[in-house]
Legacy VTK file of the C-alpha trace (Angstrom):
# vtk DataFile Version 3.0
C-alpha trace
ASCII
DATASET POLYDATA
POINTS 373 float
-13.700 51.063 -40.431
-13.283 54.515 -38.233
-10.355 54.931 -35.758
-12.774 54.231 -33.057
-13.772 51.290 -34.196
-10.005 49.937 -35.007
-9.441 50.912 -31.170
-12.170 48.640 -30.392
-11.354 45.873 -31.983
-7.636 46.176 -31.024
-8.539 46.226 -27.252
-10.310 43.209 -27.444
-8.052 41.450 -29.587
-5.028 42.327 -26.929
-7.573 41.234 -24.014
-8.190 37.818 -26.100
-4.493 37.445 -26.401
-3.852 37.778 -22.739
-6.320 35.509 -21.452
-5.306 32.566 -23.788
-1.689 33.053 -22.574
-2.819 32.815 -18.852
-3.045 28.876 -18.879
0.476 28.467 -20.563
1.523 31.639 -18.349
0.294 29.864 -15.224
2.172 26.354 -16.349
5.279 27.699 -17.018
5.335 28.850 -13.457
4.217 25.822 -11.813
6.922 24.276 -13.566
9.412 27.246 -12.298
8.427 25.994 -9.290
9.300 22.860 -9.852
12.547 23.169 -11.086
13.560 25.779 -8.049
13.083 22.854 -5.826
15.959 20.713 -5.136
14.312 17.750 -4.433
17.684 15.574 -3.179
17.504 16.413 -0.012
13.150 15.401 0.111
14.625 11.877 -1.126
17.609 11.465 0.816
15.037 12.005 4.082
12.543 9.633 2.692
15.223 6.488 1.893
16.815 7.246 5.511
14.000 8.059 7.691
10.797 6.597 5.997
11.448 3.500 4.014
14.787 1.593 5.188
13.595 1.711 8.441
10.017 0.558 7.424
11.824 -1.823 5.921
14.350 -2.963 8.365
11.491 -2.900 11.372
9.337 -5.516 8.474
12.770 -7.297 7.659
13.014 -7.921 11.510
9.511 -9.308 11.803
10.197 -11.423 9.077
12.959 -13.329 10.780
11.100 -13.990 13.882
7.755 -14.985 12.583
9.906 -17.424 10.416
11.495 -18.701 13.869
8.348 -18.945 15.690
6.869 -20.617 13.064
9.700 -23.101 12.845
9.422 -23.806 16.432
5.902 -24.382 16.509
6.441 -27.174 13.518
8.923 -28.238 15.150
6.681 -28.648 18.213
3.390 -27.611 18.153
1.838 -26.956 21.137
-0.464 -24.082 23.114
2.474 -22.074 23.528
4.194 -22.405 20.457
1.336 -21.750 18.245
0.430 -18.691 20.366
3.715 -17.711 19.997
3.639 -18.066 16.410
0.250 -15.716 16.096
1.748 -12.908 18.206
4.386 -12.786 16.035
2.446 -13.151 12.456
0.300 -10.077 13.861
3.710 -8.338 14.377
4.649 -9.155 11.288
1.100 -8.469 9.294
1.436 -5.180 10.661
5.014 -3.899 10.216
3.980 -4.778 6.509
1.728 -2.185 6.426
4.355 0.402 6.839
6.487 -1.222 3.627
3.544 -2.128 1.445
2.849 1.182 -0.748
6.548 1.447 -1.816
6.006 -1.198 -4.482
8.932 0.396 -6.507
12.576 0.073 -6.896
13.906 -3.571 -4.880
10.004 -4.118 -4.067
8.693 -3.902 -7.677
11.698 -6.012 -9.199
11.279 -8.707 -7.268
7.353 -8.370 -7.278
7.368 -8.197 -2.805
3.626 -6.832 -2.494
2.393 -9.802 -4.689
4.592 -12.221 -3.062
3.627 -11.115 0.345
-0.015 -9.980 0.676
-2.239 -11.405 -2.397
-5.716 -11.560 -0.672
-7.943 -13.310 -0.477
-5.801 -16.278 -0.356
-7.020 -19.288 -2.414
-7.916 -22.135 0.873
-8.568 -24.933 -1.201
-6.016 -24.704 -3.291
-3.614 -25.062 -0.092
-5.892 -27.544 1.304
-5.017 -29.585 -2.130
-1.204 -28.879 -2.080
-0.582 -30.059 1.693
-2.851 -33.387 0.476
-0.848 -34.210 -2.136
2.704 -32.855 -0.282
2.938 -30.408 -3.375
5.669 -27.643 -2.258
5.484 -24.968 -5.337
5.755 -21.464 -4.277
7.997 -19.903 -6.825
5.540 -20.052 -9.738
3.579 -16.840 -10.313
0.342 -18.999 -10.245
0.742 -19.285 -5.870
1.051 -15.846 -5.228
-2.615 -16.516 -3.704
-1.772 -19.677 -1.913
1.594 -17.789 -0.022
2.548 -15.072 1.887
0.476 -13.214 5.119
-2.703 -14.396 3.735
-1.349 -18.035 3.571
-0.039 -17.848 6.616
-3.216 -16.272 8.292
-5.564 -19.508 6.927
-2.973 -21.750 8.126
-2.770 -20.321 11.816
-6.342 -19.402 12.366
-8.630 -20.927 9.458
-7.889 -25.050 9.836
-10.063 -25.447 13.033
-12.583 -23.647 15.398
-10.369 -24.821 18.211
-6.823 -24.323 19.282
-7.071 -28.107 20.606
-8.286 -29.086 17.186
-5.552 -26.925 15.719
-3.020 -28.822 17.173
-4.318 -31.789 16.760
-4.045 -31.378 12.693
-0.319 -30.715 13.088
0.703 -33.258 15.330
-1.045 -36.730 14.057
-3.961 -35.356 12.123
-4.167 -36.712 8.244
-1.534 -35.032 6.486
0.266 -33.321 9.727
3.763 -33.436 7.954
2.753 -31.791 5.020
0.869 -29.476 6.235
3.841 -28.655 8.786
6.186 -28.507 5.609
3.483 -26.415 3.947
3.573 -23.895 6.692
7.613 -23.443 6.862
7.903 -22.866 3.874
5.458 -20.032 3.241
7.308 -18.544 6.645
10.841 -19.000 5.063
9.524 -17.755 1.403
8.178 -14.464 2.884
11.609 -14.213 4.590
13.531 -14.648 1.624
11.408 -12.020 -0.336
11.843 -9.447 2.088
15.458 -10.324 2.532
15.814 -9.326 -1.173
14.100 -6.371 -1.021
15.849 -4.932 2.191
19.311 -6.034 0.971
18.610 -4.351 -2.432
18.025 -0.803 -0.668
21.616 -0.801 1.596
24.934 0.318 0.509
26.980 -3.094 0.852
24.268 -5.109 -1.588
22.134 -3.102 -4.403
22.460 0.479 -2.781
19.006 1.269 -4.397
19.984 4.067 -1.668
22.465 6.124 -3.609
19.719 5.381 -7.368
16.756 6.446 -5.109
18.383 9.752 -4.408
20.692 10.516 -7.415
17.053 10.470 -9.542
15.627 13.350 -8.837
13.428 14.286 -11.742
9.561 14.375 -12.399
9.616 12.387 -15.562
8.632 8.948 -15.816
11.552 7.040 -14.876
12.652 9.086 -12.145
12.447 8.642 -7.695
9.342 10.601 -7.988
7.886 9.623 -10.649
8.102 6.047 -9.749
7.256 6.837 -5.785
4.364 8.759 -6.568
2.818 6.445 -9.323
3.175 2.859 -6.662
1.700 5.282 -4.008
-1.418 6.397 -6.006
-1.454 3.057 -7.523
-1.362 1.510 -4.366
-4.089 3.947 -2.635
-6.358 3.049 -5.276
-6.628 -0.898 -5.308
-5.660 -1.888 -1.782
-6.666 1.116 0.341
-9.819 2.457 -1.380
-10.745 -0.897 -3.420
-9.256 -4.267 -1.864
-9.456 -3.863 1.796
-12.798 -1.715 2.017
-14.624 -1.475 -1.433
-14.238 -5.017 -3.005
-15.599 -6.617 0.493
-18.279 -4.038 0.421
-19.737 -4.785 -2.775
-18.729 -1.636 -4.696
-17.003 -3.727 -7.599
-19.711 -6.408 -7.300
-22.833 -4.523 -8.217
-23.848 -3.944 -3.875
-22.991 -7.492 -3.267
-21.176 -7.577 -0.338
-17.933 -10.387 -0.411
-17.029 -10.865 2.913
-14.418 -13.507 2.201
-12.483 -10.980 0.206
-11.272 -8.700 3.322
-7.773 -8.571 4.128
-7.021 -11.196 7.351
-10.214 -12.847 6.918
-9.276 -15.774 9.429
-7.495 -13.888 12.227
-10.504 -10.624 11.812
-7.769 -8.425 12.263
-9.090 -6.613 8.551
-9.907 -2.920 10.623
-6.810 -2.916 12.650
-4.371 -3.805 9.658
-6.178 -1.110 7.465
-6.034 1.246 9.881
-2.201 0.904 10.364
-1.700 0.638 6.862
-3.558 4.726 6.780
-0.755 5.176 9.774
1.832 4.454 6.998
0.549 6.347 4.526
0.611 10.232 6.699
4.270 9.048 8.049
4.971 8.728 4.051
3.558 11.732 3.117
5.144 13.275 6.275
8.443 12.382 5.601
8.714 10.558 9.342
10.472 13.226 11.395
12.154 14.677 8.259
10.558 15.886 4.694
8.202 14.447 2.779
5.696 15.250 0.145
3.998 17.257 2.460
6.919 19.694 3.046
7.924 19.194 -1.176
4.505 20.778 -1.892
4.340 23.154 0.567
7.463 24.467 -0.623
5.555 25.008 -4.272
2.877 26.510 -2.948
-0.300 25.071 -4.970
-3.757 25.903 -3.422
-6.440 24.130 -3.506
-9.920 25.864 -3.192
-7.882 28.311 -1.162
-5.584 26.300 0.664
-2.796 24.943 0.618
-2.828 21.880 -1.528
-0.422 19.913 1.056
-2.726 20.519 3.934
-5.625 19.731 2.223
-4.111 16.497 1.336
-2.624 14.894 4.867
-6.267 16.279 6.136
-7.777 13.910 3.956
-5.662 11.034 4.471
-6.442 11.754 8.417
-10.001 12.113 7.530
-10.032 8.260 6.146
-7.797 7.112 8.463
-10.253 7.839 11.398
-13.162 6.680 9.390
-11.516 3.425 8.896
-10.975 3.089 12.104
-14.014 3.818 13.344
-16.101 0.810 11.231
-17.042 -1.991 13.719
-15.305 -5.133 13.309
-15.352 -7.480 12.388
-15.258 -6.109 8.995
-17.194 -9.356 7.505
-20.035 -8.387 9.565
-19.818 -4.976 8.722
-19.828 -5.296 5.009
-23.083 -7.074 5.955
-25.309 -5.888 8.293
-23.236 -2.545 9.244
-22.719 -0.869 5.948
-23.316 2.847 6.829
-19.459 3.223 8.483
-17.955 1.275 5.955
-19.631 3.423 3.220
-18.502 6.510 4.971
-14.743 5.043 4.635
-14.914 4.149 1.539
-16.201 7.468 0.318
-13.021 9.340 2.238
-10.890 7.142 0.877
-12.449 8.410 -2.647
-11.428 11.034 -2.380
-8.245 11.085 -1.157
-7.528 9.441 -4.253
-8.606 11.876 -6.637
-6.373 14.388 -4.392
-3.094 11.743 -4.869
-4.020 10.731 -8.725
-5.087 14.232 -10.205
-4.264 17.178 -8.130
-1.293 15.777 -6.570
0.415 14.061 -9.418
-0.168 17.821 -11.487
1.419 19.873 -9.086
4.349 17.551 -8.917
4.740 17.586 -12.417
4.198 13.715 -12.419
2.601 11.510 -15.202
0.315 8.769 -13.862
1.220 6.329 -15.840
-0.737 3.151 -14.749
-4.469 2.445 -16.110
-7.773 1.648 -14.333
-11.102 1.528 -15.839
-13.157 3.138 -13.080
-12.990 7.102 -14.243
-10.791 8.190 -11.239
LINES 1 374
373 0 1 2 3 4 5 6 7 8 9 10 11 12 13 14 15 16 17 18 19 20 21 22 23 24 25 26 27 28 29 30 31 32 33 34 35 36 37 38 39 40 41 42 43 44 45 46 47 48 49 50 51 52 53 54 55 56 57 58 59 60 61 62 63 64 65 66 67 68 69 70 71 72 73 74 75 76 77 78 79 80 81 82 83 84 85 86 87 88 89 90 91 92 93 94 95 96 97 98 99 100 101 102 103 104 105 106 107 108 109 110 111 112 113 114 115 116 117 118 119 120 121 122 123 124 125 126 127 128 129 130 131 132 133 134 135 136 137 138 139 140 141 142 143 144 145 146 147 148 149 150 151 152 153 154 155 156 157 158 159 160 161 162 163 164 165 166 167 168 169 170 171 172 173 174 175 176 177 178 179 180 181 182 183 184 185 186 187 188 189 190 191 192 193 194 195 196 197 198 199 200 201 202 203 204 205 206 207 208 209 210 211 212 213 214 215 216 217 218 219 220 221 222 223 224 225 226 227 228 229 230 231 232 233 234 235 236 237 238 239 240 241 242 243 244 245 246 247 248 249 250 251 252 253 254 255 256 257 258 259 260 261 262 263 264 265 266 267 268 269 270 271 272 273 274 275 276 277 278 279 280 281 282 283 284 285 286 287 288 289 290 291 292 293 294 295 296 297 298 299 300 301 302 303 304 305 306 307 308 309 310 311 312 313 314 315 316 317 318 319 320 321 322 323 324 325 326 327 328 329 330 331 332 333 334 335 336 337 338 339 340 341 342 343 344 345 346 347 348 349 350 351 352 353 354 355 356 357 358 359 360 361 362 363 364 365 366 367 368 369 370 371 372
């Protein structure tokens, strides 16, 4: 081999070297990044400015659809039971703001599941009031409980108010069926009760663990926070409230029944808050958020800034969602193209949360689905 030839071959060799070190050379300084960023201060903002006062606005609408709903059983009448509506649509959507953060307090003591299983399981309340069956602590109710519950037993018994009334004052059953209804109000009370007391300083002070854990790995504040938020992106926003009604996990058969709210039709208006939620998450409120946590490492994405790119998207979806017609159970049916349209947004904002996200956080998703996502 000449000297020309050894040049050659060293050239390349050096040039080989250097381009399989970029990918290692480009991790290690995404996780430079990542380690320059004191993160404390993103978490502190979050636990005081996003989620105890999600919480404590949801904790508050707790206790008064519980007392409206006490004081309609107590005496049900036109006023009462409109009274009792108002408030469960309060209520229904304050949750919206609390739902995503199904870690910490909420994921011990299982609050989403508790709360919001849809679609609720009619009959099986129908049978329970028959037989004056009160059994809500068993994991087996979750679908006969909570919002869902609470929306078939305020708008679902009757076509009218008059007829309403009628099965809660003297109908068959009325007493039971009052009982039934107290107790799903006082059960989603005592849930959220749980979970709201577990976050301040004079009971759990999840607080002071929510802050003081501020890795990337598994078990940490992020880790956690960003797993229930892509977690809970994927199966409520994308699948349970748009793409399970539409017929996406159902081979294009629509199921209407399945929409969050089917009784009251307020499906649209609930997902849409719910979207409202999700940028003041990512926003951090009026303090810092993701949004400002991955600014501050500065990952692109096709060019721009990956943070930018993401609250885009989740505005995107949010104003698609809001634009389907609703009823949604008509539009699942004979409206498809807008609710298409959302669910496709929705898509992919959660390939943006689950993959790109998630990698420039420096965060293992660590739940499983079987869709490819």
């Amino acid at each position: 081999m000449n000297y020309r030839s050894i040049s050659t071959y060293l050239l390349w060799a050096t040039v080989a070297g250097i381009i399989c070190l970029l990918p290692s050379c480009m991790n290690d300084e995404k996780e430079q990044n990542q380690m320059k960023v004191d993160r404390s201060p993103m978490l502190e903002s979050l636990a005081d400015k996003v989620i105890i006062p999600a919480y404590t606005v949801f904790h508050t609408a707790a206790f008064g659809l519980n007392e409206h709903i006490q004081a309609f059983a107590e005496t049900p009448s036109q006023e009462t039971l409109s009274d009792a509506r108002e408030q469960f649509h309060t209520a229904y959507h304050s949750w919206q703001h609390v739902a995503l953060f199904d870690f910490g307090p909420a994921f011990t003591h299982t609050l989403r599941a508790n709360v919001n299983t849809f679609p609720t399981d009619n009959f099986s309340i129908d049978n329970a009031i028959a037989s004056g069956t009160l059994e809500l602590d068993k994991i087996s109710a979750q679908n006969k409980k909570g919002l869902p519950a609470l929306d078939y037993l305020l708008f679902g018994l009757a076509e009218t108010d008059q007829e309403m009334l009628q099965l809660y004052t003297d109908g068959e059953n009325a007493a039971h069926r009052r009982a039934y209804l107290t107790a799903v109000a006082e059960d989603i009370l005592l849930k959220t009760d749980q979970v709201y007391n577990g976050w301040l300083e004079a009971e759990g002070n999840y607080r002071d663990t929510f802050i003081d854990k501020d890795g990337t790995d598994v078990g940490s504040s992020i880790g956690q926070m960003v797993n229930a938020f892509s977690q809970y992106f994927e199966r409520f926003n994308r699948d349970a409230r748009i793409g399970v009604p539409l017929g996406k996990r159902s081979q294009g058969t629509p199921i209407p029944r399945n929409v969050e709210a089917y009784y009251s039709g307020k499906s649209i208006s609930l997902a849409t808050e719910n979207l409202k939620g999700v940028i003041n998450f990512f926003k951090g409120g009026n303090g810092e958020g993701l949004h400002d946590y991955l600014k501050s490492l500065d990952t692109k994405h096709n060019d721009r800034l990956l943070a930018d790119v993401v609250l885009d998207q989740f505005e995107t979806a949010e104003k698609k969602v809001t634009a389907i017609p609703s009823p949604l159970t008509e539009a699942v049916t004979s409206n498809t193209e807008p609710v298409d349209a959302a669910h496709k947004e929705l898509q992919k904002a959660v390939i943006l949360i689950k993959v790109d996200m998630a990698s420039a956080l420096g965060v293992l998703i660590t739940y499983q689905d079987n869709d490819g996502d």
